[in-house]
C-alpha positions in Angstrom: 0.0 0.0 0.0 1.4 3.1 -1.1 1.3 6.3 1.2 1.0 9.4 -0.1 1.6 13.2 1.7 -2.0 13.2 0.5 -3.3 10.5 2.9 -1.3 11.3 6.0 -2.1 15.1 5.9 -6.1 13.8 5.5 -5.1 11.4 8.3 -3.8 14.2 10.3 -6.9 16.2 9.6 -9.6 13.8 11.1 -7.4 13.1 13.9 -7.8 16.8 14.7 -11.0 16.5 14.0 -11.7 13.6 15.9 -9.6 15.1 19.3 -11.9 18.2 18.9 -14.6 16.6 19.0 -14.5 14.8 22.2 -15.9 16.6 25.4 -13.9 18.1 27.7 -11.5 17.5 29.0 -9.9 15.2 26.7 -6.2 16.0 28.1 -4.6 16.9 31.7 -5.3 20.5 32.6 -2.8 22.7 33.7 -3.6 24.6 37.2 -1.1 27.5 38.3 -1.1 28.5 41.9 0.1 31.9 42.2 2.2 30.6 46.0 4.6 28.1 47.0 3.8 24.3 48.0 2.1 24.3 51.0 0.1 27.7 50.5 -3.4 27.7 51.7 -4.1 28.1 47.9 -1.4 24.9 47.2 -3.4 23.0 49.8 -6.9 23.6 48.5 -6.1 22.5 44.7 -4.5 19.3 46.2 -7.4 18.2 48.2 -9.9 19.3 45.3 -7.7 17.0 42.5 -8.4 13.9 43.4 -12.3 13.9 43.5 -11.6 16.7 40.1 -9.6 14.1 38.2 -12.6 10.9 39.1 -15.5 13.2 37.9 -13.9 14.4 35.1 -11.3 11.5 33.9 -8.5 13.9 33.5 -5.6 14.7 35.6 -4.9 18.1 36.9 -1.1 19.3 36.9 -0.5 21.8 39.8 2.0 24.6 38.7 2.9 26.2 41.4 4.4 29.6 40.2 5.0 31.7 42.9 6.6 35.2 43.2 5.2 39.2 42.8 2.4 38.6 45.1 0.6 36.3 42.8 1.0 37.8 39.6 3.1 35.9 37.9 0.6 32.6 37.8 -1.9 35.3 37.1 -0.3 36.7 34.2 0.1 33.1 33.0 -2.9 32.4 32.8 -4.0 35.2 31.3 -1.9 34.6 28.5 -2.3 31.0 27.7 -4.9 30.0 25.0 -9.2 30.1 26.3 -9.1 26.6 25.7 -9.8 25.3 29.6 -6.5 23.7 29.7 -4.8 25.9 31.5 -6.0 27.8 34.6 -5.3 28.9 38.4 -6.5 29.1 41.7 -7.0 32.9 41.9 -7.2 34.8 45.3 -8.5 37.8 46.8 -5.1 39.2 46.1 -4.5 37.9 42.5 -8.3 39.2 41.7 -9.0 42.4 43.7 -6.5 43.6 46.0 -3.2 43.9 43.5 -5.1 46.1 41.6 -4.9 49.1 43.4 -1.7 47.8 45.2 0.4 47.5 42.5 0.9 50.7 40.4 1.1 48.2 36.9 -0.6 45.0 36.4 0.3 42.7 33.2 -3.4 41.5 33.2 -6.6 42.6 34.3 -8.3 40.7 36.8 -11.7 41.3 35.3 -11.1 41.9 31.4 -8.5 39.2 31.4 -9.8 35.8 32.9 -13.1 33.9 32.8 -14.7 33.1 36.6 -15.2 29.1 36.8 -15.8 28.4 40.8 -15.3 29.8 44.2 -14.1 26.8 46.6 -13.1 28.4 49.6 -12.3 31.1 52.1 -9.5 31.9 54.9 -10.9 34.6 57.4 -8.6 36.0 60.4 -9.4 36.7 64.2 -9.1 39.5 66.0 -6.7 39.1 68.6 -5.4 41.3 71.5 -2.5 41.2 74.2 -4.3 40.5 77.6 -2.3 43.4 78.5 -4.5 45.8 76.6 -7.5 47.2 78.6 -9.9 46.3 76.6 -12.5 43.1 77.7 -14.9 43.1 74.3 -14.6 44.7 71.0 -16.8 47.7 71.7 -14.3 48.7 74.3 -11.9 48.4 72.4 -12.7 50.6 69.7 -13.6 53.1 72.1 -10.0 52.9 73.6 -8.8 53.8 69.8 -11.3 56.8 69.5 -10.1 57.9 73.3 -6.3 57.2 72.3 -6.3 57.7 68.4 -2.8 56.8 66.7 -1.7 54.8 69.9 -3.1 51.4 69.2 -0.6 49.4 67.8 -1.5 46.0 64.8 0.9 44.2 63.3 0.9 41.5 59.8 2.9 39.6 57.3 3.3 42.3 55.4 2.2 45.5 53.8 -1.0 44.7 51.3 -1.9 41.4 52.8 -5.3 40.4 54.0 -3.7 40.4 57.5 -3.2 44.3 57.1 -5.5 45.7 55.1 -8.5 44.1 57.6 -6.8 46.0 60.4 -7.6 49.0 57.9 -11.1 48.1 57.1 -11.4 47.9 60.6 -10.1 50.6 61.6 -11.9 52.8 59.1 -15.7 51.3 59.8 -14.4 52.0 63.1 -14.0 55.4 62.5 -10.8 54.8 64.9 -7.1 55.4 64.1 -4.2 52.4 64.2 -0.3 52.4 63.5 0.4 49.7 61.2 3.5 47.5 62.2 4.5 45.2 59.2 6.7 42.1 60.1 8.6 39.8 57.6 6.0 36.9 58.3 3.1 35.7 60.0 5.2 34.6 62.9 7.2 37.0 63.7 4.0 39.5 63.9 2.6 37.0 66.6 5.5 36.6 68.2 5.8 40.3 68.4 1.6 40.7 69.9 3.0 37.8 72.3 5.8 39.7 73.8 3.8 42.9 74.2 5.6 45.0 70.8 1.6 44.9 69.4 -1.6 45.7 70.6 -3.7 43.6 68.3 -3.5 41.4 65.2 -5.6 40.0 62.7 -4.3 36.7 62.6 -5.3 33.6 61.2 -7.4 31.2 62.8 -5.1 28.0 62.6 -2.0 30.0 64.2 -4.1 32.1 66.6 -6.9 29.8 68.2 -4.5 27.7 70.4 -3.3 30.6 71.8 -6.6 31.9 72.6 -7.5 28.5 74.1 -4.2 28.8 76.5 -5.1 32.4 77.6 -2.6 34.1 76.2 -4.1 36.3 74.0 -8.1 37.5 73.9 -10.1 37.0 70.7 -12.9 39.8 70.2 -14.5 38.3 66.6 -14.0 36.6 63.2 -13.6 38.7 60.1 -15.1 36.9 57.9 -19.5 36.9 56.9 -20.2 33.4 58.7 -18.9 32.4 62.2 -16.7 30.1 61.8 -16.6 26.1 62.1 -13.4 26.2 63.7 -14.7 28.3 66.7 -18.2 28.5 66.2 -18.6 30.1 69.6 -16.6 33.1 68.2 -19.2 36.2 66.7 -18.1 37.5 63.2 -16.6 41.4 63.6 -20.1 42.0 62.4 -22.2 40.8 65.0 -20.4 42.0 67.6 -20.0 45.6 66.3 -19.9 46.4 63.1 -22.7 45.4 60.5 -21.0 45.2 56.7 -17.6 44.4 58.1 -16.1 41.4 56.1 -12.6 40.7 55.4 -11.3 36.8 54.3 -8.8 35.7 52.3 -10.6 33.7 49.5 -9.6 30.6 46.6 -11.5 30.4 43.6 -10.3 28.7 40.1 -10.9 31.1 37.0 -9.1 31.0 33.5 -8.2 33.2 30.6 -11.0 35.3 29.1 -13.1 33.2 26.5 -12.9 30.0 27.4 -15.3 27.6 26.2 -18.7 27.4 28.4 -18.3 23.7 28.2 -15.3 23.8 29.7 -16.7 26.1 32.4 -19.5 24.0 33.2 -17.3 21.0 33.7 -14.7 22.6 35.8 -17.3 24.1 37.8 -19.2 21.3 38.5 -16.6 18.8 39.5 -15.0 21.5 42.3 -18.1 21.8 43.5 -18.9 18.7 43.7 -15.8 17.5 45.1 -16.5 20.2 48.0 -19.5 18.2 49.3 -17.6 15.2 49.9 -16.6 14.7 53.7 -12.8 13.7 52.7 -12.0 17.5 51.0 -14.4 19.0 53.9 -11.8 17.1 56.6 -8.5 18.6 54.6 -9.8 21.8 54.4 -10.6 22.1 57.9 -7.9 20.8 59.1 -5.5 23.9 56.8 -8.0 26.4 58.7 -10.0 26.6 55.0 -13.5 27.1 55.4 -15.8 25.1 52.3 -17.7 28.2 50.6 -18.8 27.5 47.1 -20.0 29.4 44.4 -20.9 28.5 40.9 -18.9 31.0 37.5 -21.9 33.6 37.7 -21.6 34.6 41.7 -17.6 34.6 41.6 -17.8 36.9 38.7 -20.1 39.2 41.2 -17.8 38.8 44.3 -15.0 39.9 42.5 -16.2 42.8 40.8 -18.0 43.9 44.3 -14.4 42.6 46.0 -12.2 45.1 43.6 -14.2 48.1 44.6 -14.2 47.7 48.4 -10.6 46.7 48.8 -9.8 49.7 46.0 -10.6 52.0 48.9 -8.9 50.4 51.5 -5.9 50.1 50.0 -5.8 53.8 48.9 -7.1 54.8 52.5 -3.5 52.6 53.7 -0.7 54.4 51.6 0.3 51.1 50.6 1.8 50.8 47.1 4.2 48.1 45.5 6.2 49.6 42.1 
């Protein structure tokens, strides 16, 4: 049988034809995480992959691509092809925050990507000295209007979620805080430990022992829902200030124009594989609170997300060149 360039580019053709035509996914898919292995956005890809990988009989390679706050996975993805073969677990830094923090972004977090599924959120506590005279959150913002600039709050770092809900606070508040930035998240503890800080809002995992052994005071949760991890805790909210909600949150999202088929798979196998006890377990365990959200909500939470932390980062000074 004689083979002719004819027959194998006609071969080649319906190959193509044939590979496009199966439902996605039909290969692995690419997932960049915009942190380091063992990141809370690290951890919640990993425990979503396996039940991801049996619903939709494809693999999911986790790219971890860490560096410039999250925007080089972000920028990544951007520019890859809208095919659903490549995408990332976007945070509230990646998607509203770096926006107004940084003075140039190589993508847009709205005009750039396509929204596929919340999975997930990370509030804080807030968290006081003993030492502080303050027994409940109402006294002690009325200790910052009485002392204004003398309360004290330390983070991980200038433009993290850890900082800038000290400065949502503070501004619902209507109350006036230094901000003390640290080099990480323990080293700001350390520092509210030894009586350097006032108050903190730290994360749960880190913080709650602490508050269990006495040795600091909790006042609230930042996030919209108590939390599971100490349910006995109020949110910020109910305890004194209606509207205040500030939480580190994961969601997957891709480039812009990506297939709606490829959408509606990817969204429905993370969401499915958050109702399954086994990812509920792992997520608890990280301090990772199951909240989903189909393509249509995210899209809302992060256009509503931009604006609010648009004015809390200008109302903090804080800029990265």
């Amino acid at each position: 049988m004689r083979i002719t360039l004819r027959t194998i580019l006609f071969a080649a053709a319906v190959l193509a034809a044939t590979a496009h035509a199966q439902p996605y996914p039909n290969r692995p898919v690419r997932v960049y995480i915009p942190f380091t292995a063992g990141s809370a956005a690290d951890i919640i890809m990993r425990a979503l992959e396996p039940q991801m990988r049996e619903k939709l009989g494809q693999s999911f390679i986790i790219d971890n691509r860490g560096g410039a706050g999250g925007n080089i996975a972000a920028e990544l993805t951007a520019k890859s092809p809208a095919d659903g073969y490549s995408v990332m677990m976007a945070t509230v830094g990646t998607h509203a925050i770096n926006l107004a923090l940084y003075s140039k972004l190589p993508f847009h977090p709205q005009r750039d990507f396509t929204p596929v599924a919340l999975v997930g959120e990370n509030p804080n506590i807030l968290v006081i000295n003993p030492v502080v005279p303050a027994k409940s959150i109402q006294e002690l913002i009325a200790l910052g209007k009485a002392r204004p600039g003398q309360l004290n709050y330390g983070s991980s770092g200038s433009g993290t979620t850890v900082h800038l809900s000290g400065e949502l606070f503070a501004s619902v508040a209507g109350i006036k805080m230094v901000h003390v930035p640290y080099k990480g998240a323990t080293e700001s503890l350390t520092a509210l430990l030894g009586g350097q800080l006032d108050l903190m809002f730290a994360s749960l995992s880190s913080a709650i022992p602490l508050v269990k052994a006495g040795r600091l005071r909790a006042f609230g949760v930042t996030g919209e829902r108590r939390s599971p991890s100490i349910p006995e805790m109020p949110t910020i909210a109910e305890a004194a200030l209606p509207g205040y909600s500030a939480s580190a949150w994961f969601g997957i999202v891709g480039p812009a124009g990506m297939p709606p088929a490829a959408v509606t798979a990817l969204s429905n196998a993370a969401l499915a594989a958050l109702q399954t006890q086994e990812v509920k377990d792992r997520l608890f365990a990280s301090g990772v609170e199951v909240r989903p959200m189909p393509a249509d909500e995210f899209a809302r939470l992060i256009d509503s997300e931009i604006k609010k932390w648009a004015q809390v980062v200008k109302a903090s000074g804080a800029k990265v060149d």
